[in-house]
N, C-alpha and C positions, 0 to 999 in steps of 0.2 A: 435251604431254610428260607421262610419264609422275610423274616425281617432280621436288617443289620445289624441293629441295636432293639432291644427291649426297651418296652416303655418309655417307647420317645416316638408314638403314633401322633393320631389326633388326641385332645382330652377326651379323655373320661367320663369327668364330669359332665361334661357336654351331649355326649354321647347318651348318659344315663338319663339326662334331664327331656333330650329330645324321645326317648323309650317310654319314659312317664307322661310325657306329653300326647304321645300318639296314645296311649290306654285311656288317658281322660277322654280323648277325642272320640275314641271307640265308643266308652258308655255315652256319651252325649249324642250318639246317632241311633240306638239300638230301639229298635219297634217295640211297642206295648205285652205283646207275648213274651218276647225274652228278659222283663225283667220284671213280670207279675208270678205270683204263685213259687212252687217249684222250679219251674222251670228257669224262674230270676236268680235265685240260688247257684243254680247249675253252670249258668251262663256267668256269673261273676264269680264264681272257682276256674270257670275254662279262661275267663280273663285275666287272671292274678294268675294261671299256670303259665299264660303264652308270652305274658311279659315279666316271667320272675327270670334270674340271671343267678347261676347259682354262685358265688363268693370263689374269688380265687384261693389254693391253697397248695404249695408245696410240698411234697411227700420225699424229700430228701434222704429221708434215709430209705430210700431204695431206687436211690440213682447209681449210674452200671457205666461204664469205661468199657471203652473201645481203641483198637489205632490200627493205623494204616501205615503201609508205606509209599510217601507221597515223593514229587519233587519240588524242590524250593527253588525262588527265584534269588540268589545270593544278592541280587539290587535291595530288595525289599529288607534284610536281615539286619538287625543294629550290630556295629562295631566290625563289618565283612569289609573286606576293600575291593571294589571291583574296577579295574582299571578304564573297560568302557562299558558305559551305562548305554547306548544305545540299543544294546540288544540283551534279550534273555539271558542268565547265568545259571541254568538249573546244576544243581547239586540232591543227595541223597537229604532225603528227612525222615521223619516221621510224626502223624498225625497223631494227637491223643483229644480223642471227643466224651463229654461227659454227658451223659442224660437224667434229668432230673424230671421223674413223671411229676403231671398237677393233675392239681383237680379243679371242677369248679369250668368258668366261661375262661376259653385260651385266649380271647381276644382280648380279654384284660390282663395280658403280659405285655400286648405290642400297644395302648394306651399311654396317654401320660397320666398318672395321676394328679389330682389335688397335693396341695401342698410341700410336692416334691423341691427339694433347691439341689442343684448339680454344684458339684466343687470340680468335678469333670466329665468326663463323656459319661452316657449312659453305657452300663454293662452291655457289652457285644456278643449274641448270640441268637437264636432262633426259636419260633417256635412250629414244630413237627408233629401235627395232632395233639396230643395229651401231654408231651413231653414239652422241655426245653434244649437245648442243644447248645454246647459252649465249646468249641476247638482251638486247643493250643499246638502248634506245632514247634519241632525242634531239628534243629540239622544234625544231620547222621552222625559227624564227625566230636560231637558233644554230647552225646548219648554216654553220660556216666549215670551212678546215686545221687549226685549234687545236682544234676541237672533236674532228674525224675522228681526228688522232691522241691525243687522250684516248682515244677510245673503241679505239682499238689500246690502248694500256696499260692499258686495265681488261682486255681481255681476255689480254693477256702474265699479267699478276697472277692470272686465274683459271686460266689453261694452268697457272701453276707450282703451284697447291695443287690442281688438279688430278691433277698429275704427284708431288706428294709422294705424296698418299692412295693412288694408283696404286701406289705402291710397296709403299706398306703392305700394301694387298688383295691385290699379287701373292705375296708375303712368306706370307700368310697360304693360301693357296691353296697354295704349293706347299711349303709343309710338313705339310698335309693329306694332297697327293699323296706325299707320301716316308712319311707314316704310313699311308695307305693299302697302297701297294704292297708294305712291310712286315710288315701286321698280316693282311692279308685272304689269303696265302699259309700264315701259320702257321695259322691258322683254320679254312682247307681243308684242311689235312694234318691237322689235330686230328680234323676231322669224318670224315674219312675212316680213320684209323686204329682213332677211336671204332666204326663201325660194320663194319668188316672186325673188329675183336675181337668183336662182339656177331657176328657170324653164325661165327665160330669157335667160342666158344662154344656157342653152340646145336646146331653141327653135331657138339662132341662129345659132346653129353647121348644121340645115338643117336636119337631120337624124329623122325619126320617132321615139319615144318614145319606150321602149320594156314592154310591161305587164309583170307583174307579173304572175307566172306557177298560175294556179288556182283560178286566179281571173277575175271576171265575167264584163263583161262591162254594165258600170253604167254609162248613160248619166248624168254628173255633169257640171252645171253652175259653173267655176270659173274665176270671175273678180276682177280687183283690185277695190280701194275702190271708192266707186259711184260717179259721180260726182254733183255737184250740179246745177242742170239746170236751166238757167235763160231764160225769154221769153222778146222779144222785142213790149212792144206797143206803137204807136204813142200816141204823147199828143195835145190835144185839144188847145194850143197855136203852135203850128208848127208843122211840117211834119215830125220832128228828133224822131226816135225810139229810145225807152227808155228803157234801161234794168229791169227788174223785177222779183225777183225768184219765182218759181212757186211753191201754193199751198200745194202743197204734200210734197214737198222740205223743206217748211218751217214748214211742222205738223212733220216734221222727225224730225228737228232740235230743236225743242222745246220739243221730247220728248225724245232725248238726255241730254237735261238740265234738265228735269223732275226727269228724273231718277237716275239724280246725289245729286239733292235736295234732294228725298227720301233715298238716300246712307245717306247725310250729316245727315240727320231727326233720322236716324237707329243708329247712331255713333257722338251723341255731344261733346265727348270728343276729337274726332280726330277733326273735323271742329270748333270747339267753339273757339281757338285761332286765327282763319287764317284772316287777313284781304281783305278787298273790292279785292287786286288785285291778293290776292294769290288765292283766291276761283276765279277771272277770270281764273287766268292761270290753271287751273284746269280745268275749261269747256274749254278751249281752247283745252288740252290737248285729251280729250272725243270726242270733234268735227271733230280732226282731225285726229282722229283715226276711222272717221267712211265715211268722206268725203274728197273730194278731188277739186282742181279748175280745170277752163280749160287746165291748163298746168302742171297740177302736183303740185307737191309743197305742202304749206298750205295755204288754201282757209281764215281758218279764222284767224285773225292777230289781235294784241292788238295796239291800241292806245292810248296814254295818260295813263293813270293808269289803267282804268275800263272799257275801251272799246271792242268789240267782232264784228270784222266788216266781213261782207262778200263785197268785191267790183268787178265789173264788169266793167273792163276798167278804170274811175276814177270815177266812179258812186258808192257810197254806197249802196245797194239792201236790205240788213239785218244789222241793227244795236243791239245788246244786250247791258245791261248797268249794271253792279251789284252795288249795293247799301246798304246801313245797315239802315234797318230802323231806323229819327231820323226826326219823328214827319212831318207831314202832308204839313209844309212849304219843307222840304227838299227834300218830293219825289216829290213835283210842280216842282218842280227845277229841277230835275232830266228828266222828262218830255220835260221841256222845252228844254234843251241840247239836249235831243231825237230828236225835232222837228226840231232844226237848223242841224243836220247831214242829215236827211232824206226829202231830196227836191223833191224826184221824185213821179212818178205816179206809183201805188200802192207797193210803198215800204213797208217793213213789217219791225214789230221792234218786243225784248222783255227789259219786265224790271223786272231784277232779282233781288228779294227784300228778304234781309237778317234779320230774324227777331227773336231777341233775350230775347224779354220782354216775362212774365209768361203767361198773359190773349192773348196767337197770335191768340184766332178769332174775341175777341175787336179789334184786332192792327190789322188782313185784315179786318175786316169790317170798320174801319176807313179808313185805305189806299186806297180801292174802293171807299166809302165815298165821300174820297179828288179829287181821279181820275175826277169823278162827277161832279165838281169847275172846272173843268179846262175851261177854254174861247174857246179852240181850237177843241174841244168834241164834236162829232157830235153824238154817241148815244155809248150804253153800250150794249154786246150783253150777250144773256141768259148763267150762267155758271152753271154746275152742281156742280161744287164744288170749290166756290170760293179759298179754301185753298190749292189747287192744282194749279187752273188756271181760271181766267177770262178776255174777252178779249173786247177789246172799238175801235172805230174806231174813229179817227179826222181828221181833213181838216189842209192843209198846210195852214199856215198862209199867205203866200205870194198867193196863187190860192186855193179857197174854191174849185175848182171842182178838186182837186190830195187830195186824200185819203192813211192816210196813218193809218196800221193795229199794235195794241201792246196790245203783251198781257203780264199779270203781272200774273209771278209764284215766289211765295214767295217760301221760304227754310229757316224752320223752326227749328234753334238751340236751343233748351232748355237750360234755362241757370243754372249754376252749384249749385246744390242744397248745400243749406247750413247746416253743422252738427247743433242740436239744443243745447242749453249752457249749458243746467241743464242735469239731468240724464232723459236717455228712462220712457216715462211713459211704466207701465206695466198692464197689464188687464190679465183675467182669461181665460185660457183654456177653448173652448169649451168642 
């Protein structure tokens, strides 16, 4: 085993704060290509992946018992009398070792946490890959029922200051992860700002650029961040062109949302607290860190609590909505809201649906389900994986011939598993 005692390494805290430290230092070095366009995007998801740290967590009830038969040293034993201690007294024992698999970074077992206070040592045991490791042993000549169940209640006593510390470490860990996710987006848009002014700059001084002694020329695409292109079609009641974002534009921005749900799905402990508008401002923050309007600025903007609009002159084009999933009436309604924002001819919506209950492919095949019911529904199109994303097409209620496009990606928080009351059942080592 790796360590004597649990959670009695270096801190933690310290640990985690120098992790965040090197990621801010990372975006603060990175070149003008890796954090313009697309490609900025890509490279500040591969940042937030290489320093995310997954929460420790105990799986107790599928820890497994083993034993041996060892030999004891009778010096070491309470209440043995050994008349000389100078040399070894081995006697018959037996080992009984408990395995308790985790989950999550093992290395915040052997950590001290924050706010930890000892009344005594720290729980003594190991950790062995994925598992933890805790050995009682007993001398041969003791081996009754009285003894076997002692030795269950030393180990219930260690599961439980186990599972306190556990808490702490996780505690600590994922308030790491919420100042990471935080800190290392403003950091990229800093550096990236920083150096799109510096080559503005330079580009108005007029003077060519000087190369680098020994560097090769490399035809390099660099632009700032993309705009969102919207296209003008006439509507079938008048002659007035209507704005509409196109296509491509809107499969981009949906799998910017996507990919942030999959973030939130990877990490329940950082998103499980956040509410309807904090998790907007967060796609907001992702959106506009990868596009931009016709004038600059930020294309997409909140309104009211949970809104996510893209507008084109005073026309809506993209509406998004987040939501917490609460039952079938509530995301009608949701819907409905969708429909009075979005007037125009083929405006495109999403509806991001926050879903917290244990069975989420009952709770999206309900919520397609409901979708289904709606009055305004004009058909449901094929989805390969409704739990990612499926998408329905409805008619404006004021003009059956303007269509408007929504599609519903859920992001899926697992919710915070409950310790069980009584002691870890235990089963037999394979």
């Amino acid at each position: 085993m790796e360590d004597r005692y649990l959670f009695s390494g270096n801190s933690l805290r310290d640990y985690l704060d120098e992790r965040l430290k090197q990621a801010l230092v990372k975006c603060a070095y990175l070149p003008l290509d890796q954090v313009s366009g697309a490609q900025g995007a890509l490279t500040q998801e591969e940042i937030l992946e290489e320093f995310t740290i997954e929460p420790p967590q105990l799986r107790e009830e599928k820890a497994t018992l083993d034993h041996e038969d060892v030999k004891l040293d009778a010096r070491y034993i309470p209440g043995r009398y050994v008349r000389d201690n100078s040399r070894a007294v081995l006697i018959d024992g037996t080992r009984f070792t408990f395995a308790v698999p985790i989950e999550g970074d093992a290395r915040a077992f052997g950590m001290r946490p924050a706010n930890r206070i000892w009344v005594s040592l720290p729980p003594a045991g190991g950790v062995m890959g994925q598992e933890l490791r805790a050995s009682f042993e007993l001398p041969a000549d003791t081996l009754d029922k009285e003894a076997i169940r002692g030795v269950k209640t030393q180990f219930d006593r260690w599961l439980q200051e186990v599972r306190d510390l556990a808490v702490l470490a996780r505690a600590d860990v994922e308030d790491y992860l919420g100042r990471l996710y935080a800190e290392v987006p403003v950091a990229f848009e800093r550096r990236r700002a920083k150096l799109e002014k510096d080559e503005e700059l330079a580009a108005s001084l007029g003077v060519p650029l000087r190369r680098r002694q020994g560097a090769e020329a490399v035809p390099v695409r660099i632009e700032r961040r993309r705009p969102v292109r919207t296209t003008h079609q006439p509507s079938s009641a008048s002659t007035v062109r209507e704005p509409a974002i196109s296509d491509q534009d809107y499969e981009e921005v949906l799998a910017v949302i996507t990919n942030l749900a999959r973030t939130a799905e990877r990490l329940p402990g950082t998103f499980r607290g956040l509410k309807e508008e904090s998790i907007r401002d967060l796609i907001l923050f992702y959106l506009n860190g990868t596009f931009e309007g016709r004038a600059g600025g930020e294309l997409f903007n909140g309104e009211g609590r949970t809104d996510i609009l893209v507008r084109e002159h005073d026309r809506n084009v993209f509406v998004g909505e987040c939501k917490i999933w609460a039952g079938a009436k509530s995301l009608l309604k949701a819907i409905d809201q969708l429909m009075g924002y979005l007037v125009w001819r083929d405006t495109k919506a999403a509806l991001i649906l926050v879903i917290h209950t244990k069975n989420t492919t009952a709770t999206i095949d309900r919520a397609c389900e409901s979708i289904k019911t709606h009055p305004l529904l004009l058909r449901a199109l094929a989805s390969d994986d409704a739990s990612v994303r499926s998408d329905y097409v409805f008619v404006n209620q004021h003009d059956p011939e303007r269509m408007i496009r929504l599609a519903l990606l859920p992001v899926i928080i697992s919710p915070k598993p409950v310790a069980p009351d009584g002691p870890a059942p235990v089963g037999r080592a394979p």
